[in-house]
Each structure stands twice: as C-alpha cells, then as structure tokens.
C-alpha positions as CSV (number, residue, x, y, z in Angstrom):
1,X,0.0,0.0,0.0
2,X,0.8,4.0,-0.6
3,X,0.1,6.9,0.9
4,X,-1.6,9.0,-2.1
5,X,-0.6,13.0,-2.1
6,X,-3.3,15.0,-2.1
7,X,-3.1,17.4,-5.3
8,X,-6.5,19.2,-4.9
9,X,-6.0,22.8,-4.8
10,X,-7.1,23.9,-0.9
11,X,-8.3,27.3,-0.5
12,X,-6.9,30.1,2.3
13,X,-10.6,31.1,3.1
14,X,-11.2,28.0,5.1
15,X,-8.1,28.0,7.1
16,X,-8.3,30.6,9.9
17,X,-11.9,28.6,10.6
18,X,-10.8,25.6,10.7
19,X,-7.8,26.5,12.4
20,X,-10.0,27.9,15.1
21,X,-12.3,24.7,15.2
22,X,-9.4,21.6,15.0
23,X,-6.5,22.8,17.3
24,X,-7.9,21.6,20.6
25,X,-6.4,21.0,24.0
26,X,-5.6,17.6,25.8
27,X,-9.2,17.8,27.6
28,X,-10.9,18.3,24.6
29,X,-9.7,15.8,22.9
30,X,-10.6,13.5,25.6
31,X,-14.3,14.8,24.7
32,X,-13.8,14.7,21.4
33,X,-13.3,10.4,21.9
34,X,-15.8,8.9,19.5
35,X,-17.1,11.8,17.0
36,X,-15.4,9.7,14.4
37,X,-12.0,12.1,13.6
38,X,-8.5,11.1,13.6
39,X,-6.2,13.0,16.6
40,X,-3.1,13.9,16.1
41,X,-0.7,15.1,19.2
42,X,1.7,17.3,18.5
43,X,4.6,17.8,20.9
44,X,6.8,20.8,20.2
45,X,9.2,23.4,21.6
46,X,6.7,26.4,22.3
47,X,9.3,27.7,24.7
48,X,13.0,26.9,25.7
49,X,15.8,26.8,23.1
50,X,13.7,25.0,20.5
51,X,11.1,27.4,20.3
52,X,12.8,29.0,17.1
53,X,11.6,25.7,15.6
54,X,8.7,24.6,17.6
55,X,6.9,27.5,16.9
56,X,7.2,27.2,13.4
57,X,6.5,23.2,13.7
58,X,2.8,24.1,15.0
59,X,2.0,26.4,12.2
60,X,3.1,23.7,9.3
61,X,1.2,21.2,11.7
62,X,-2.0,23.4,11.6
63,X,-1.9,24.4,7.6
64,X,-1.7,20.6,7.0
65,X,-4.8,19.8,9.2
66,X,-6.9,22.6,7.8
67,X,-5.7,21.6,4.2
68,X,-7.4,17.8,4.7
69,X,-10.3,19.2,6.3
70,X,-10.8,21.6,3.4
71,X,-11.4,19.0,1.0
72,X,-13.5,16.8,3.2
73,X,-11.0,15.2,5.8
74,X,-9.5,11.5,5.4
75,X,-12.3,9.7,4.0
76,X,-15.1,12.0,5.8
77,X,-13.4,12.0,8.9
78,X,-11.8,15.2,10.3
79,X,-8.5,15.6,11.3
80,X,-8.0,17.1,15.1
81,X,-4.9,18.6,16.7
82,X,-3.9,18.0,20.0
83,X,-1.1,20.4,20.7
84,X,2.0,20.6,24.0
85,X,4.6,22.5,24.7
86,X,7.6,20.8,25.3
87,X,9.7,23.4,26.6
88,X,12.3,22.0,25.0
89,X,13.1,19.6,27.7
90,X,12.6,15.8,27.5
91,X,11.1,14.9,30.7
92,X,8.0,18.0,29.9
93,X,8.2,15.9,26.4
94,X,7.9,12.2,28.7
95,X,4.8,13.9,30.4
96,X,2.9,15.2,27.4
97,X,3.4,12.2,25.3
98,X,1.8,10.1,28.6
99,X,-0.8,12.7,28.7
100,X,-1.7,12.0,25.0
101,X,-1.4,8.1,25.4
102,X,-4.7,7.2,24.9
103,X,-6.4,10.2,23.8
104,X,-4.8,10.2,20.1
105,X,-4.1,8.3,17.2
106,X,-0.6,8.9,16.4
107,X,1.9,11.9,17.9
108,X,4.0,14.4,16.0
109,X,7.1,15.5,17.8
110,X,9.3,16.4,19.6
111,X,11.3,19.2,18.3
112,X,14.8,18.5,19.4
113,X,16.4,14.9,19.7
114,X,16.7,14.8,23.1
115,X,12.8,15.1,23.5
116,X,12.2,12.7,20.9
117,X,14.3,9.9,22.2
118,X,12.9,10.3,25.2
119,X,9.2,10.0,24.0
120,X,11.0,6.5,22.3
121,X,9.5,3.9,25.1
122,X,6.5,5.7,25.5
123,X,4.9,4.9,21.7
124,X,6.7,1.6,21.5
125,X,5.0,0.6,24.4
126,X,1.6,2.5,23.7
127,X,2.2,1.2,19.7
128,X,1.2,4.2,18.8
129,X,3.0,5.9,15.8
130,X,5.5,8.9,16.6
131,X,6.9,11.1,14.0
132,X,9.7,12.8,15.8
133,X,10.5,15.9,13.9
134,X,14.2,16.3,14.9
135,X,16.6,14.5,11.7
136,X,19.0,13.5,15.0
137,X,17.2,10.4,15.7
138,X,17.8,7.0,14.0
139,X,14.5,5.0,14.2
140,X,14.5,1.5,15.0
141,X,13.8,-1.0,12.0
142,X,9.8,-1.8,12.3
143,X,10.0,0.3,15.0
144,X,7.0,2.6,16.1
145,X,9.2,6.3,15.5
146,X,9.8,7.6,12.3
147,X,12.5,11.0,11.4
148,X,11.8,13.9,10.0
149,X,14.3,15.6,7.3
150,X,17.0,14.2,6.2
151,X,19.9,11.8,8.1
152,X,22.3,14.0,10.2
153,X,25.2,11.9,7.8
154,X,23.9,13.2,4.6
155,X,23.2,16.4,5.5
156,X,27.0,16.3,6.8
157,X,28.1,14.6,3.8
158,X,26.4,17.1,0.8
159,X,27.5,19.9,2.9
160,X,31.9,18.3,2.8
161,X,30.9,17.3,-0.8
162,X,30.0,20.7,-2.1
163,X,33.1,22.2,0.0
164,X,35.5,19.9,-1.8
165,X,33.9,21.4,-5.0
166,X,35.3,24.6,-3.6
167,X,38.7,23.5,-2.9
168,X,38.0,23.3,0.9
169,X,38.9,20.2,2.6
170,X,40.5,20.9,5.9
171,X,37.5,21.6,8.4
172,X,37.5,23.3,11.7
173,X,34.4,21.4,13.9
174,X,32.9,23.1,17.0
175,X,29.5,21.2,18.7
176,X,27.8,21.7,21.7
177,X,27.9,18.7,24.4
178,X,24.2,17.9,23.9
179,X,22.8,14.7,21.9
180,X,21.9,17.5,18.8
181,X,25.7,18.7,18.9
182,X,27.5,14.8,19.5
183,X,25.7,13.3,16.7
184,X,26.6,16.6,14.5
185,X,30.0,15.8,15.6
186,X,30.0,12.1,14.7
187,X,27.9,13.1,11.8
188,X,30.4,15.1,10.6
189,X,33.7,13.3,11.4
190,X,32.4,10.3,9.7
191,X,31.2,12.3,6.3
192,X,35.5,13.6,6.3
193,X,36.3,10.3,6.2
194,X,33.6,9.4,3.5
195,X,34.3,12.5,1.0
196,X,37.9,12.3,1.7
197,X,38.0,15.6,4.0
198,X,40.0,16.2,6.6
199,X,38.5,17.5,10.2
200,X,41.9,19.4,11.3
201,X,40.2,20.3,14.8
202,X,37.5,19.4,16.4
203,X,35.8,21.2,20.1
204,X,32.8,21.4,22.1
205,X,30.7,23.2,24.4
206,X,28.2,23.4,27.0
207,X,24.6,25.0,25.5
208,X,24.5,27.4,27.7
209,X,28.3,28.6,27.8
210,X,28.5,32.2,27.3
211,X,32.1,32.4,25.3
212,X,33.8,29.8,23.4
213,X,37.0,31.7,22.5
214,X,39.6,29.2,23.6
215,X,37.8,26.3,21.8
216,X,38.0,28.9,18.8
217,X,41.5,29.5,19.2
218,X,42.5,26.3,19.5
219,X,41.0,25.5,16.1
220,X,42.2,28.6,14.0
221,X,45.7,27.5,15.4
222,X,45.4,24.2,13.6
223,X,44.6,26.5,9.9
224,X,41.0,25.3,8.6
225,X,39.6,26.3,5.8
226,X,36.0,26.3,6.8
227,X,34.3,25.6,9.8
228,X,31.4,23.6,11.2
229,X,29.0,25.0,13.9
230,X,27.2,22.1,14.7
231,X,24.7,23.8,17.4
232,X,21.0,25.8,17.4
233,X,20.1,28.7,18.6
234,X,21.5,30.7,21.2
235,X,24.4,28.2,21.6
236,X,25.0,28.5,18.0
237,X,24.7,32.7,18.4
238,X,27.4,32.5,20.8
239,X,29.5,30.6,18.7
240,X,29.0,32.8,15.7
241,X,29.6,35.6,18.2
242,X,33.2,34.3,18.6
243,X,34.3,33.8,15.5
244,X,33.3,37.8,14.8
245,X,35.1,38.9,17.6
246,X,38.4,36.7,16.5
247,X,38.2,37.6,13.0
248,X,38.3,34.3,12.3
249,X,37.5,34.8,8.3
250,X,36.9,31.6,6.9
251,X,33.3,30.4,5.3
252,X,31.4,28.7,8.3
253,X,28.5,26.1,8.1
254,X,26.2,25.2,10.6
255,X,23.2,22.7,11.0
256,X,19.7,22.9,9.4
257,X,17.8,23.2,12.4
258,X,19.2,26.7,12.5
259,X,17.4,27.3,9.1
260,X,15.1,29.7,10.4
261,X,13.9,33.5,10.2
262,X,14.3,34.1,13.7
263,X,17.6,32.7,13.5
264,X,18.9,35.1,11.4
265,X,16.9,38.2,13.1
266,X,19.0,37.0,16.6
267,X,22.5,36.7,14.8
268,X,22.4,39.6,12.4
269,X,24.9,41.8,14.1
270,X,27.4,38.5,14.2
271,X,26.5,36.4,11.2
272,X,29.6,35.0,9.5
273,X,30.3,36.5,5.8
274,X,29.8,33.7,4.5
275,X,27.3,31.1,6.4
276,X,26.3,27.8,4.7
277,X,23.4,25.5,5.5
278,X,22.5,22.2,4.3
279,X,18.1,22.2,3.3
280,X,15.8,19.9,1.9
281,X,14.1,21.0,-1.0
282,X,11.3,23.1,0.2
283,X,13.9,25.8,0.2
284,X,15.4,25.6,-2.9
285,X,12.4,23.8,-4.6
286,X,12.3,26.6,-7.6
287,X,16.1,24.5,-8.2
288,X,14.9,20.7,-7.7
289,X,14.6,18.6,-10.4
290,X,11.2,17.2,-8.8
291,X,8.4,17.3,-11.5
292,X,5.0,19.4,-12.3
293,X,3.3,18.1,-9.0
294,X,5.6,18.9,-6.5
295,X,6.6,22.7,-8.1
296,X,2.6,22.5,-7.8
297,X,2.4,21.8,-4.0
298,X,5.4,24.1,-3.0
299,X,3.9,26.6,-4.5
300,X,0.6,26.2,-3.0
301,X,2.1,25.1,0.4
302,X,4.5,28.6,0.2
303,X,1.4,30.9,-0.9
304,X,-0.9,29.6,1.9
305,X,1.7,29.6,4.8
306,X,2.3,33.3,3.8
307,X,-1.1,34.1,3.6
308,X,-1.8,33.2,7.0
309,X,1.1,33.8,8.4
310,X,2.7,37.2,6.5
311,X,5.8,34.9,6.3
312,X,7.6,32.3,4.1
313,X,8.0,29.0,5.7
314,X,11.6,27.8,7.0
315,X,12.6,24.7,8.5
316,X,9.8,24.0,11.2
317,X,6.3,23.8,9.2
318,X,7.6,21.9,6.2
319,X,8.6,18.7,8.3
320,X,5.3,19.3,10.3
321,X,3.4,19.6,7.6
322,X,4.4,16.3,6.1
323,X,4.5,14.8,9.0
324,X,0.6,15.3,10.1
325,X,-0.2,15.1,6.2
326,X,1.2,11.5,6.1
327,X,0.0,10.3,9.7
328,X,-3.3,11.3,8.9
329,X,-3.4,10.1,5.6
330,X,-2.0,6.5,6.9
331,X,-4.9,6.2,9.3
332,X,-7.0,6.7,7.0
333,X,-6.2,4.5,4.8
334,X,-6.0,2.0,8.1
335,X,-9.6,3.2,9.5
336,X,-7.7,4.0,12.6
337,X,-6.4,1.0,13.6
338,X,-2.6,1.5,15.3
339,X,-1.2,-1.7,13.9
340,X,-2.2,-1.3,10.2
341,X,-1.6,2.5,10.1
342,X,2.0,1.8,10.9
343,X,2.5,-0.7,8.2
344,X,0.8,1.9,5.6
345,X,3.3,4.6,6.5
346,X,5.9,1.8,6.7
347,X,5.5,0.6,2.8
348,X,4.6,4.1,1.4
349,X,7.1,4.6,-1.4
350,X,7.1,8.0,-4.1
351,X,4.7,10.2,-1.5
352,X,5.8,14.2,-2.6
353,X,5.7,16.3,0.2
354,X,6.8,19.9,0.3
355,X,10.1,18.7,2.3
356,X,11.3,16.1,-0.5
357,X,10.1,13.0,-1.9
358,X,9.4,10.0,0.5
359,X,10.1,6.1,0.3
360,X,10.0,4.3,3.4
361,X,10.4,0.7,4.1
362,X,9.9,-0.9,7.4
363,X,14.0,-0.7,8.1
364,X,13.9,3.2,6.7
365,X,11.5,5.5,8.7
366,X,13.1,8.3,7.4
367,X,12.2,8.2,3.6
368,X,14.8,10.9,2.4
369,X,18.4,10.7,1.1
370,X,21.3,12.8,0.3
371,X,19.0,13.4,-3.2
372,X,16.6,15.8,-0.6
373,X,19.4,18.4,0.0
374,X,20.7,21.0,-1.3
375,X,23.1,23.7,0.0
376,X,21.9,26.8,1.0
377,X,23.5,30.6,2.1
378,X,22.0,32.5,4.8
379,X,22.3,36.3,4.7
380,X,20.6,39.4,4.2
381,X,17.5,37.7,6.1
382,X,16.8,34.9,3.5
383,X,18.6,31.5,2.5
384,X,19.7,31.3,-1.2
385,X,20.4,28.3,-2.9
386,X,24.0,27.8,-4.2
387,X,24.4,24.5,-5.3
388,X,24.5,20.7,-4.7
C-alpha cells in the first residue's frame, strides 16, 4: 500500500476557521473520543531553546490539518490537533506524550532529539506511531518512530561534498555537548572520512556557555579552511559571536535546524560572511529537479503559509506539515487501527511532500536521502540556494 498525495488545490478562506475549530487541547480531545475524527498530538518546543523551531513546527502542523479538512477530511473524517509545549526539555516531552497516550491516534514531535528519544518507550510501548520531527534520531527498524528531514550523515556529507567542490577540505568542527551537537560531531567526522576531508580540529561546548574563545582559538591554530558550527540557537549565536570577535575569516556552516527566520533576526549583528546550511528541498524547490506536482504543491504550500502567516516557511512547518499530512493520511487508509496505520506509512514509497520525496520501508523510517538536500546561504534575512 501507498500513501496517495493530495493534489486538490485547498483554498486560504477555510483555514483561519478551521484552524479555530481543530487545534484543541488535551481535555478536549478526551471529549472529542468517538465523533469519528483522527487525533493527532503534536509535541513541540513552544518555549525553551527549541522554540525557534517549535513554533514554526505548530503552524506547518496546523496548515496541514486545515488543508485535509478543506477537501473533506481523510475519508469524511476530520483531522484534530492536539497540541503541547515541550519546553524544550525531555522529561516535559515524557509527560505530554503520557498525557496524549490514549487520547490520540498517532503523535508528532518532539522538536529537538533529546525530547524525541525520550518520547522513544513511551509509543513503543503504547504502539502508537510517533513522528519525531528532529533528523538527529535513528529509528529502530519496524519500530514505532519515524525521522523527520533528512539523516544528520547526509546532511553532513552534501555539505563536505560541495566544499570539496570549492577547494575546501580541511575543516575546523565546534559542537555543543548535547545529543543534537555529539551526533553533528560524529555526523560530521564520519562524512570527512567518507568525502575524503580532513576534520583538522575538532571542540565542544556546553549550551548554555556564554564564550567559546579558547575552543575557537584552539582551532584557527590548527589553519581550517571552513568551519562547522554544529549547534541551534542561542548556543550556535554565541559561537558565531566568537568567530566575529576573533576575526576568524573563513566560510562557516552550521546545521539545518538553524534554518530559520528568527535565527537570522537574533545573529544579524554576528553572522559570518559567509554562512552555509545544508536544506531539503522546500527551500530551494524553484532549483529541484522534482516534477510538475511537487513545483505545484510548493507553490501552493509557500502561498498559503504566507497568507496566513505574513511569512515564508523555513525549516519547522515543512517537516510538520508532512508529518501530520502523512500520519493522517495512513490512518486513514488503516480506518484507525494502530497496527495497520503503521504498516501503511511503513510501505509508502514516491509520497511528494513539500520537504522532499518519500520512500520508506519498514527498516527506513526516514524516507529521504542525500537526493533531498541542497546547499543553502544565509544572509541578508533569506537562505539562497547555491548548489549541490
């Protein structure tokens, strides 16, 4: 079986209503039990250093719902959101998800990898589906999470490739000490070795450290060529902040989780001259070499979300908005059941969502590849594409 893309223009009129009508709370949802619609919980970083996606994440989640419900729902049935705030910490994520246990049919989220592994034994054991929207996890073959974007190693590995294009091969790596930053660091340490890079030095830091100049000296004394932020947010602010402050004049690249507009706003005064991110392809889709439907649902996706929003889309709402549009599409095609709607999403192969196109099988719960990204530069408040 495969989950069908819905191609059907959807029209802007009917999304503030719905928006109003489907986003509910965890009580209401509770109420809701039996009026025949499919819940979805979403678990994202409202507040706390993931907000700068979270917030972004609940948008894309709402646009999808209000899209399906536009044209009738899944099969007549509507799609409700159940939506929690994180905070950015896993053991708020742990409560939420038990919260939700029960209550909904499948759970988007968390935000950050941390959260999302710790939400892990909660679905397994509730066999309920979870599409964590952080790329740092690595679902479990047959398991009951699936990963949003793409893998940490191919966005690592396009981003060394189209550097050696450039001539650049010895890299300067700098990663916070949390689970986002150690698997960047792997991540990236492992795509040297693959492209045929050299990592010439390699530090870390705590999240909320305030200054990481020695860390930065230590790795201009060793003569990169570029370097790799691997951190979000504020840690990844304070980072950018040093190399300003040092000088440090070498093109610098940093993870895609930082490929926000609220991102740039808070590192505008410190933003290297040259910053490089890897993206899937709803940010350089104008560029991809996807056909006539999927330049058909960016477009529509990109003109909704800044109709409602009076802003284009960044990293957050696309993987949300696939995420709920394939969850709720694979419980529909399984009438609800758990056990069947994981086996849909599990053997869904070609689906085109606005983030790249998906093939899953029940070892791959990712469904993207190194195909899905392109390189991006952020500057002057935007992200252009520059190549593959």
């Amino acid at each position: 079986m495969r989950i069908v893309p819905v191609r059907k223009r959807w029209f802007t009129g009917l999304i503030g209503l719905a928006a109003t009508a489907l986003l509910a709370t965890a009580c209401s949802a509770a109420d809701a039990t039996g009026d025949g619609s499919y819940t979805i919980g979403v678990i994202v970083s409202q507040t706390g250093s993931g907000s700068q996606l979270g917030v972004g994440e609940l948008q894309g989640a709402q646009l999808a719902a209000d899209r399906l419900n536009a044209m009738g729902g899944i099969g007549g049935h509507p799609v409700r959101l159940v939506a929690a705030d994180d905070q950015s910490n896993p053991a708020q994520a742990v409560l939420a998800a038990r919260r939700m246990i029960g209550e909904v049919d499948a759970i988007v989220g968390p935000s950050l990898s941390g959260p999302c592994r710790a939400v892990i034994p909660l679905a397994a054991g509730a066999q309920v589906v979870n599409y964590c929207l952080s790329p740092g996890v690595k679902p479990a073959a047959d398991g009951w999470q699936w990963s949003a974007s793409a893998a940490t190693e191919d966005l690592a590995e396009r981003l060394l490739e189209y550097w050696k294009t450039q001539g650049i091969t010895r890299i300067g790596l700098i990663t916070t000490t949390d689970a986002s930053g150690v698997d960047g660091a792997t991540a990236t340490q492992h795509a040297a070795k693959v492209v045929g890079s050299q990592v010439v030095a390699a530090a870390s830091y705590s999240g909320d450290a305030v200054s990481v100049t020695s860390q930065l000296q230590a790795i201009s004394a060793a003569r990169p060529q570029a370097l790799v932020v691997w951190s979000t947010g504020a840690a990844a602010a304070v980072a950018f902040k040093g190399v300003r402050e040092m000088g440090l004049r070498v093109p610098v690249a940093t993870t895609d989780g930082n490929l926000t507009y609220n991102f740039l706003r808070r590192v505008q005064d410190y933003l290297p001259d040259t910053l490089l991110i890897p993206a899937t392809q709803d940010f350089w889709w104008q560029n991809s070499p996807r056909g006539a439907d999927a330049r058909q649902l960016e477009q529509q996706y990109h003109d909704d979300f800044q109709a409602r929003y009076g802003t284009q889309p960044d990293f957050g709402p696309g993987v949300a908005f696939d995420a709920v549009t394939m969850a709720a599409q694979a419980l529909g095609q399984a009438q609800g059941d758990p056990h069947r709607a994981k086996q849909v999403l599990q053997s869904s192969r070609g689906f085109t969502g606005v983030v790249g196109t998906y093939a899953f099988t029940p070892a791959n719960h990712r469904g993207l590849t190194k195909d899905d990204i392109g390189i991006v530069r952020a500057g002057g408040g935007s992200f252009t594409y520059v190549g593959r």
